[in-house]
C-alpha positions, 0 to 999 in steps of 0.5 A, a space after each residue: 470843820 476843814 474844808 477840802 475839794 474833790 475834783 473827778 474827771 471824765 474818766 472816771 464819770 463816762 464810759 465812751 456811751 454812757 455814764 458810769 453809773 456805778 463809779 458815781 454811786 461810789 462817787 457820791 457814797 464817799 462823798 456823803 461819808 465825807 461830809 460827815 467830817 470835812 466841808 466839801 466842795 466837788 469839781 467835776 468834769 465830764 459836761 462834754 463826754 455826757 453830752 456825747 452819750 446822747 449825740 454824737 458830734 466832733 469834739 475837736 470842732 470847737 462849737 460842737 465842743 460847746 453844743 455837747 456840754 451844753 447837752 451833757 451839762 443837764 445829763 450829767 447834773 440829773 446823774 449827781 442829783 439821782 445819785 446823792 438823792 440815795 444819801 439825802 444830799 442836797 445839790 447845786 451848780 456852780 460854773 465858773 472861768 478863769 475871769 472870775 478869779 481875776 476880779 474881786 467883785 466876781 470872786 467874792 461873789 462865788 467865795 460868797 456863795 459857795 460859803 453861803 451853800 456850805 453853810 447851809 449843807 448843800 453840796 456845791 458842784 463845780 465845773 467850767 463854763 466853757 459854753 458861752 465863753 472865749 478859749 482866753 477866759 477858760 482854764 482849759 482844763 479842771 485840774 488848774 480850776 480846781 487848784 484855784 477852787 481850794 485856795 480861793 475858798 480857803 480849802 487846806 486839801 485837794 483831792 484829785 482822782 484819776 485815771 491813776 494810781 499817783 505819780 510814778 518816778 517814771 512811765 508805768 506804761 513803759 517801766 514795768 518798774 516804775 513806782 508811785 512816789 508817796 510824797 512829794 514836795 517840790 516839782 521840777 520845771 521839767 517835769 511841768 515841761 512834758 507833753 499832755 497826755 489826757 488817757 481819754 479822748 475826753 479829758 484835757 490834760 494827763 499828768 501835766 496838768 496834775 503837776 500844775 495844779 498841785 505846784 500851785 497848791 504846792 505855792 499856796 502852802 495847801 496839800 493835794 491828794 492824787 490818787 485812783 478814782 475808779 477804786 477810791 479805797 485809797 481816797 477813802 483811806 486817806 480822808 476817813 481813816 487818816 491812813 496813807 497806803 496808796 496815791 501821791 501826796 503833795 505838800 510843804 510839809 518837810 517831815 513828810 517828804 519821801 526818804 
């Protein structure tokens, strides 16, 4: 069975008070849809955002950041569990940093759990660590961790859905014009260069950080699918019906570079 990742940001999970609890039920019914045909892994963010939902702290005050994962990492777990409950989908939590892909006792260690929770067809829930760990031990951002999720676990596909349609040939903000391009297969050292520009004030990247991730899985001779992930008809076009009408896919594969 092909193994993919689905990474889910803080967008879409949180409104700024609350989770959004419709988005995630939509969340979890695609994902239990996909289970039927794929191994799936999901990476998700948001610790941070649901936190803020039950206390108000300054996140840009570094241990008030750690203080409100710590708070919304249970919030934001009882949500998946309520959710996939409804679909009979078993659940677990895995929290990683960036270490634990620079040591090969560490990372076989979660390869091995996450085989051994796949195998036994629970849902491994993945997300970052970053409450009793150094800024130096963190990827910062969960576009990059799931990037390495896939290939470390030998997933053939990442599936980012975000705030957004795909990646546009140029600012949809400011060129009313701008189109989604469909397929891409090399990224230009310029476009990794811009600016981060996360849409939220809970999310750490923006586009940028997308770009990365899919240029290492670009490296990795992998595929990732960007696409929207508060409407996920695109995703479930993609990964249930094999159709690609909307997002952007990136990949080595040649013939399906966009003409």
């Amino acid at each position: 069975m092909k193994r993919i990742v689905i990474k889910v940001g803080s967008s879409v999970l949180t409104e700024t008070t609350t989770i959004a609890k419709e988005r995630m039920l939509n969340l979890a019914s695609l994902i239990a849809e996909a289970r039927k045909k794929y191994e799936v892994i999901l990476v998700t963010s948001g610790a941070v955002a649901a936190g803020y939902t039950a206390v108000k702290l300054n996140r840009s005050v570094p241990t008030s950041k750690k203080v409100l994962a710590s708070v919304g990492q249970p919030i934001l777990m009882s949500s998946y569990k309520n959710k996939f409950d409804i679909y009979d989908v078993p659940i677990s939590q895995i929290l990683l940093t960036e270490e634990d892909f620079d040591s090969r006792v560490h990372t076989k260690i979660f390869q091995d759990i996450i085989d051994r929770t796949l195998k036994n067809d629970i849902l491994p829930i993945v997300n970052e660590n970053d409450i009793s760990t150094t800024p130096d031990q963190l990827f910062g951002d969960n576009d990059q961790l799931s990037a390495h999720i896939t290939y470390y676990t030998g997933a053939d596909l990442l599936v980012i859905l975000s705030d957004i349609d795909g990646y546009y040939d140029d600012n949809p903000k400011e060129n009313p014009n701008a189109k989604i391009r469909k397929v891409v297969t090399e990224i230009k050292k310029e476009e990794l260069a811009q600016e981060h520009t996360p849409n939220s004030q809970f999310a750490t990247g923006g586009i940028v950080t997308k770009l990365k991730a899919a240029d290492y899985i670009i490296g990795k001779k992998r595929e990732m699918f960007l696409c929207n992930g508060y409407d996920l008809t695109a995703a479930r076009e993609f990964l249930i019906e094999g159709v690609h009408n909307k997002g952007t896919l990136f990949t080595t594969k040649k013939e399906k570079k966009e003409k």
